[in-house]
Structure formats: C-alpha cells, structure tokens
C-alpha positions in Angstrom: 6.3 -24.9 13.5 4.5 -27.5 11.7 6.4 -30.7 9.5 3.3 -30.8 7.4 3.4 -28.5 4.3 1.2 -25.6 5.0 -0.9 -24.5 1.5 0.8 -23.1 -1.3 4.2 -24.4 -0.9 5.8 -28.0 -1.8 8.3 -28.3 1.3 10.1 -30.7 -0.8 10.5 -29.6 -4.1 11.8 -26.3 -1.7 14.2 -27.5 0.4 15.9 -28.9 -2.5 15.9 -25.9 -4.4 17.3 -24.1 -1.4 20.1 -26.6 -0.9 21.2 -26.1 -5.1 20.7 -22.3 -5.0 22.4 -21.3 -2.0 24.7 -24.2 -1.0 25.1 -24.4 2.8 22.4 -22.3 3.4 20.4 -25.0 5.4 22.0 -27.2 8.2 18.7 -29.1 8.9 15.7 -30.1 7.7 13.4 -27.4 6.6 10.6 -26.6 7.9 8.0 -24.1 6.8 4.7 -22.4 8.5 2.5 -19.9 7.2 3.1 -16.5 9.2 0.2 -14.4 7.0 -2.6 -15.6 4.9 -1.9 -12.6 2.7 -4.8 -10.7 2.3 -2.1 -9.8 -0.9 0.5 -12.1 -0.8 1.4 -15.5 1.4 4.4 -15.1 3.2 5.6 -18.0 5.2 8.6 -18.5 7.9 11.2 -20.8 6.7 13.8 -22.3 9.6 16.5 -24.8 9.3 16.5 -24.9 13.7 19.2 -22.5 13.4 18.7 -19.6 10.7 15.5 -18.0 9.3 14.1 -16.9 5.9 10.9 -15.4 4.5 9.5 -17.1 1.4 6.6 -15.0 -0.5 4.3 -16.2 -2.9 0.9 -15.1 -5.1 -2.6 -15.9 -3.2 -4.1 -18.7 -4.3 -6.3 -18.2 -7.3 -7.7 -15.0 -9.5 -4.5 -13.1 -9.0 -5.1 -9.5 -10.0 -2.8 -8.3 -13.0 0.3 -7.1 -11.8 -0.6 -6.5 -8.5 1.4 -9.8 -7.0 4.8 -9.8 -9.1 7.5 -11.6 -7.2 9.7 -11.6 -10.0 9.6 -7.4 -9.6 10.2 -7.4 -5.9 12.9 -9.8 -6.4 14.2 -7.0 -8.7 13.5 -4.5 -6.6 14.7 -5.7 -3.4 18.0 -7.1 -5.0 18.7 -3.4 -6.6 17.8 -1.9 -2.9 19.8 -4.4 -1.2 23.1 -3.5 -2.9 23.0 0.3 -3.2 25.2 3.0 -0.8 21.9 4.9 -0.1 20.0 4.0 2.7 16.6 2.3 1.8 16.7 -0.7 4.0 16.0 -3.8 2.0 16.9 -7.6 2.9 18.8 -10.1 1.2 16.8 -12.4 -1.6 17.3 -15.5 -3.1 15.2 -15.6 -6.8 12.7 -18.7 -7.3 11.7 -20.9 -9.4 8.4 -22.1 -10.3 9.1 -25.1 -8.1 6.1 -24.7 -5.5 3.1 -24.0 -8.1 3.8 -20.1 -8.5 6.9 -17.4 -8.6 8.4 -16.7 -5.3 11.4 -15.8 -3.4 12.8 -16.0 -0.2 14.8 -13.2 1.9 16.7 -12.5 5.3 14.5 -12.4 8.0 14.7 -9.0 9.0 15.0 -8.6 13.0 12.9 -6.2 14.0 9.0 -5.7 14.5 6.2 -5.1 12.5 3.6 -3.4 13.6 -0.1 -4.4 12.6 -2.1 -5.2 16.5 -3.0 -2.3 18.7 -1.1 -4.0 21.8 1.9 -3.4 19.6 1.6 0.0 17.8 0.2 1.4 21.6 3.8 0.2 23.4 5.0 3.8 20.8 2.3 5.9 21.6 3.7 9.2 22.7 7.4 10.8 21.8 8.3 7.3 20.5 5.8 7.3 18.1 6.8 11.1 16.4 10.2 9.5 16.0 8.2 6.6 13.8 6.1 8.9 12.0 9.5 10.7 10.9 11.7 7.5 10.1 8.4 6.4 8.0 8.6 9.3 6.0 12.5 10.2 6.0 12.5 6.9 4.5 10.1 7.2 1.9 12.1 10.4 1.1 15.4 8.6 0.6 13.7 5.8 -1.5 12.0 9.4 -3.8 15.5 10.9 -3.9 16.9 7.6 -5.6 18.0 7.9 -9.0 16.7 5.2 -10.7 19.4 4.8 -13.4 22.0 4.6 -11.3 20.5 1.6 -8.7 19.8 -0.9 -12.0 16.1 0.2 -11.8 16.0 2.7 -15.1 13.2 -0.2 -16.8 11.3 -0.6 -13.9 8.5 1.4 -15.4 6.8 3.6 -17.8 6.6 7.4 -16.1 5.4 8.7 -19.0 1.1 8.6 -18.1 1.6 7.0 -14.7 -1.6 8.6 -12.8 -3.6 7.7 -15.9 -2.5 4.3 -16.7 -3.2 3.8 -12.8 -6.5 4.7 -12.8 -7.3 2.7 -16.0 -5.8 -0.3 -13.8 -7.5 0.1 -10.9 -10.8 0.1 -12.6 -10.4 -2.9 -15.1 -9.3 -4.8 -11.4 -13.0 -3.3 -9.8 -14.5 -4.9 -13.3 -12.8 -8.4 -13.1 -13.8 -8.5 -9.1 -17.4 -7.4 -9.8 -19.7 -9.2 -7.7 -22.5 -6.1 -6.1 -23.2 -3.1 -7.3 -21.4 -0.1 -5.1 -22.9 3.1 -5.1 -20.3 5.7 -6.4 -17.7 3.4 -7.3 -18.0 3.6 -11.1 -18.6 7.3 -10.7 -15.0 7.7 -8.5 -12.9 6.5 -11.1 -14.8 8.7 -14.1 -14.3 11.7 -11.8 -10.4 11.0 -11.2 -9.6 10.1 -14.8 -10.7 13.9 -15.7 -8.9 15.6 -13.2 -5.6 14.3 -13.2 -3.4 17.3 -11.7 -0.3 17.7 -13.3 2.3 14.7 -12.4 5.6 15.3 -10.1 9.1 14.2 -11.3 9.2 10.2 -11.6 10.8 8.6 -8.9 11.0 4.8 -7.8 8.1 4.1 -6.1 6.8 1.5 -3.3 3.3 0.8 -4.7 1.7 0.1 -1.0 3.8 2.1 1.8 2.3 2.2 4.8 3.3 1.2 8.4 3.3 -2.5 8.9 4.9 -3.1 5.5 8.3 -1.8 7.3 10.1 -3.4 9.8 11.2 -1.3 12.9 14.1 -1.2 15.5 12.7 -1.2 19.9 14.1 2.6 19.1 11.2 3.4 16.4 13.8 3.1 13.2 12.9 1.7 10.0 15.4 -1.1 9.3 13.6 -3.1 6.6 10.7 -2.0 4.0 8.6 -5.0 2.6 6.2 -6.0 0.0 7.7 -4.5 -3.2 5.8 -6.4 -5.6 3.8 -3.3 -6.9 7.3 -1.5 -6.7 7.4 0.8 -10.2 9.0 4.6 -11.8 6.3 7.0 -11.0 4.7 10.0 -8.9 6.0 9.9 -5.8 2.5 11.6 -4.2 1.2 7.9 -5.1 3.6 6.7 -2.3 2.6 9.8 0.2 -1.1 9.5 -0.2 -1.4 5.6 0.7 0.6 6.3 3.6 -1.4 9.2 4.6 -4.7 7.1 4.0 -3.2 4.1 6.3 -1.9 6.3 8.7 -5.3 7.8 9.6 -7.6 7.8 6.7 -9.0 4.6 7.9 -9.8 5.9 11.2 -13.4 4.5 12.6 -13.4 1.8 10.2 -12.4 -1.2 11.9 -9.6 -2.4 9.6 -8.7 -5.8 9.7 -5.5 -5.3 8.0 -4.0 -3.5 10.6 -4.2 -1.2 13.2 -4.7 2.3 12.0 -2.3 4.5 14.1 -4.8 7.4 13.7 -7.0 5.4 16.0 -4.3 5.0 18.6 -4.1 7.8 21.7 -0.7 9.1 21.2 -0.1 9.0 18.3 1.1 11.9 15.8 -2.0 13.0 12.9 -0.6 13.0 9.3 -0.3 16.3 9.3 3.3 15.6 11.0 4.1 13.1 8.3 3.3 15.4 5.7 6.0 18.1 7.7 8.3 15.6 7.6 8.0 14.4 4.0 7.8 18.1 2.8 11.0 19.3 4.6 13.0 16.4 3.2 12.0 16.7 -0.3 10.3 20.0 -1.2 7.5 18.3 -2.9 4.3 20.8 -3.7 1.2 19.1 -2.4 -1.9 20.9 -4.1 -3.0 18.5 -5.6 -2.9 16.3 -2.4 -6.5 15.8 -2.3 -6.6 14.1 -5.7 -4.3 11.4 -4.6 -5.5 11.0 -1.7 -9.2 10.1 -3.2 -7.1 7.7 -5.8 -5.2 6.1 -2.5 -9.1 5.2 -1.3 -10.5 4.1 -4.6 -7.2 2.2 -5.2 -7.8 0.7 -1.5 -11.2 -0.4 -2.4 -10.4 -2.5 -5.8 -8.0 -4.3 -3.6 -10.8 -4.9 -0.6 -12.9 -6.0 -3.5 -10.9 -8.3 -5.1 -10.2 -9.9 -1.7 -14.1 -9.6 -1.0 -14.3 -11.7 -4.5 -11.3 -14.3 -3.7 -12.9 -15.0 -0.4 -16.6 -15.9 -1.9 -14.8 -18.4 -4.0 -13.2 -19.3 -0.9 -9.9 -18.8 -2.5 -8.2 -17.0 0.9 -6.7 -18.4 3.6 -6.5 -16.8 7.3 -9.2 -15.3 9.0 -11.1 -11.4 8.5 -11.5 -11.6 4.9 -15.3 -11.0 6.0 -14.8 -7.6 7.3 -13.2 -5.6 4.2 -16.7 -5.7 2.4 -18.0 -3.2 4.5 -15.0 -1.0 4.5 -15.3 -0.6 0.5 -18.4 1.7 0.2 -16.7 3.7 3.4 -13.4 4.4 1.2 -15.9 5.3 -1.9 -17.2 7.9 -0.2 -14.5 9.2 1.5 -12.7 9.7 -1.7 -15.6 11.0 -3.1 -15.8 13.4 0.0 -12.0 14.3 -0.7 -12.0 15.2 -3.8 -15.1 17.6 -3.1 -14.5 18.7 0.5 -17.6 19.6 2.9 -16.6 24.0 3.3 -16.6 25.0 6.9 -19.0 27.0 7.8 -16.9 29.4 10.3 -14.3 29.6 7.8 -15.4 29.8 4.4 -16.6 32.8 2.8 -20.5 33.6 2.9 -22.7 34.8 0.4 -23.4 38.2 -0.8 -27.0 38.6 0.8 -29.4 38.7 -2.3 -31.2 41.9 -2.9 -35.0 42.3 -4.3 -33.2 43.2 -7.4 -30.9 40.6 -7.7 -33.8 37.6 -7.0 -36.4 39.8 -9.6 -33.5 39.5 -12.3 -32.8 35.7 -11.6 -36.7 34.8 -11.9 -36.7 37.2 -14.9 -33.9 35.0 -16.2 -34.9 31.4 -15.5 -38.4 32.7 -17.2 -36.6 33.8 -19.9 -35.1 30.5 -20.9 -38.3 28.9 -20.4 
C-alpha cells in the first residue's frame, strides 16, 4: 500500500467524504492503491489498517458513451444487494464528484477472482464443472429476476434492445477510429439485418464472464462485479459474452484474462449452455447471431482501449496486445454468423448431369 495518491483519485477529498457518508466507517487513516488499471474501469483497494473497500471509477479520458456508468452500477448493485433472490451483490456507498469523476465504493467481497492461468488451473478438473455451473445457475437467477419488483423497472428500454445495441457499438467503433479493419464495417451491416427475433426482457449484466465474479475455495459464485453496462434486455446478450470469454477467445492470447477454454481441464461451453438451458428453458437458434454480436461488441471495446492507449490515456500494462486481437474477433464473428459446413456431415450435391450443365450454359447465354 502506497500513502501517495495513486491516479485518478484525490485521497483527501475521499477520506473525508467517506468519514461524512458513512460515519465510523474508517478507524485510520486511509489509504488507497490501484488494484487494476481498468482496461474498462479503475478499481482501487481502499483500507483503513483494519477494514477494506473497493472504490471504482471511469478511465481516464475519452470515455465511451454509457459504457462506464457508476451511477447505474451503484443502482444496480444497491437493488441486488437488498433483494431475497440470490444474485450475490456487495454492499455500496454512492459518490460524489469529489475525486474528478462519478464513483462508488463497496464491500470487499472475500473470495477470488480468477483472471491468471496459475489461478484458474488450481479448478481444472471436477472443480471446475462445479464453476462452469455456479457461472451459469447464476446468470439464470439474475434472468429469472423480475425487474419491477427489485426497484429496477427503469433500468432500460426493452423495446429494440438488439438494434439499439448494434447502433451503439458501431457509433463507439466510429469515435475510436484510428486504422482501417477489414470486415469490421461490414460485421455490423450484416447483424443490423438479421436481427432474430428478441427473447423476453430480463435484467441484464452487460459483460458476464468469469473474472467479473468472485468465487468461494469450493467453486461458488459469491459476488458478481462490474455492473456499469447493467440494463432490461435479451438475456442471450448475457449468454453469448459468457460463451465468447469462456472459450471463444481460445488461441488468442488475451491479456484480459485467462480464457478457461485454453486451460486442460476445463469444461467446453457446451456444458455452460446445458446448464443455462436446463435452468431457464431459453431456445437458442438464434445463438450464432449473438454470439457474432458478443465478438463485434468485444472488438469496439479492444478498439477503444487500442485508441485510449495511443493517446496514452491508460494506465497498467498490456494495452499493446488487444490490437491484434480485434481483426481475430472480426472474423470470427464473421465466421459465426456464416459457419464453414462440414464436409463429412453436410449434405452433398446432386451430381450434375450433361443435361443439367447444357441447360445452365443455355441459361447464363440466354441472359447475356
């Protein structure tokens, strides 16, 4: 732990605010170190000597619309927090401007997050299908949440959700230009025309995925984190960026995290899909499509990071090596949405006849 104040919070002009809003809360002087550089948002350990808190803020500079709202996580996680149904959410405290931007500060939640390979390998094996199914049973519980009845009924606009989405994603890709990325334009053209037919709204996370929950030694889920793109939409949304973080990165060399696909030991998706499916019922046809929209989604956000860290407006290390990763999630959306047939499986050809070919040349003449 440092005394000096580490960027993007005013130690200060904090521990005062602390000491007004919750009264007793520190029994020392604070002190404050940054835990993540926030490839999205900084998040920072508070301690007094004896207790601990999270603080989270905005990154510094060209802050995407939307995309870093503490004042809707505070919402969020405050609504969570005092509901009967299990969704495990800490304790907040709202903030003030008093640092230079929104934040709040929570709990610490005891537990682990897992983001290095030395710590998702200790679950390869049976501990790692009981993660797989707490991930997803719940995500299921947060789906099967009636918003209305948790405060959260204004959260957001259901009605065209996977459109409005779209539409977002690509006005961020605009405001984060900086190269031209073969196929990226063309993604988003081919998602806005074939969006499938939306599930029943639901709350949803906005970026669920494995090391944005904290987890028991046993594999449970006791905390979920980083609400701040938390709003009432399709629920698939939710599914497919945990599907896509789960293994969809696999080869890519994420700096983010560890990709538990990439791990020996570890369950495929296909068990997280089981799991989500049993639990809720939902019909996932139309998985490939949001899947495809989870990578183009994932690549406007590796972009804009790619565009904050030329204007060296980032702070922590591996910002370097999400450039490369956003023509590799073009085209594997791309490759999604249009899947490669197998050969042994799919259904071959009629063999042409001599008739068959004379009429097609006769044909393409014709129109000549």
């Amino acid at each position: 732990m440092t005394m000096t104040a580490p960027p993007g919070v005013d130690v200060p002009a904090l521990d005062a605010f602390l000491r007004e809003a919750a009264p007793g809360l520190l029994t020392g002087p604070l002190r404050v170190e940054l835990l993540s550089g926030g490839r999205s948002n900084l998040t920072y350990l508070l301690t007094d000597g004896t207790g601990r808190w999270v603080l989270r803020r905005p990154p510094l500079g060209h802050v995407l619309e939307t995309a870093h709202d503490m004042g809707r996580e505070y919402r969020v996680l405050s609504a969570l927090h005092l509901t009967d149904v299990p969704v495990p959410a800490p304790r907040v405290i709202g903030g003030r401007d008093v640092i230079g931007a929104p934040f709040y500060v929570m709990d610490f939640a005891d537990g682990l997050i897992l983001r290095d390979l030395p710590q998702v390998a200790a679950f390869a094996g049976p501990p790692a299908t009981g993660l797989a199914a707490s991930l997803m049973r719940t995500l299921a519980t947060l789906h099967s949440l009636d918003p209305d009845a948790v405060g959260l009924g204004g959260l957001g606009r259901p009605e065209g959700y996977l459109a409005r989405q779209v539409a977002r994603w690509q006005r961020q890709a605009a405001a984060s230009h900086s190269r031209d990325i073969p196929g990226f334009d063309a993604l988003a053209t081919r998602l806005a025309a074939r969006l499938p037919t939306p599930q029943p709204a639901t709350i949803v996370h906005g970026d669920y995925r494995l090391d944005n929950v904290v987890i028991s030694p046993d594999a449970d889920v006791v905390a979920v984190l980083d609400w701040e793109m938390a709003t009432l939409g399709d629920p698939l949304t939710d599914l497919a960026s945990a599907i896509v973080w789960w293994d969809g990165l696999t080869g890519l060399d994420s700096p983010v995290a560890t990709v538990p696909g990439d791990v020996p030991g570890f369950p495929t998706s296909e068990a997280l899909l089981t799991t989500y499916t049993q639990a809720t019922g939902a019909d996932l046809t139309d998985l490939p499509w949001y899947l495809a929209f989870a990578y183009y989604k994932l690549a406007a956000i590796f972009e804009s990071i790619h565009f904050r860290a030329q204007a060296n407006l980032t702070i922590g290390p591996g910002f370097t090596r999400l450039a490369p990763l956003v023509p590799a999630l073009i085209t594997r959306a791309h490759t999604t949405l249009t899947p490669t047939p197998n050969p042994l499986t799919s259904p071959r050809p009629a063999p042409k006849t001599t008739t068959q070919a004379g009429s097609r040349r006769a044909s393409r003449m014709g129109t000549c």
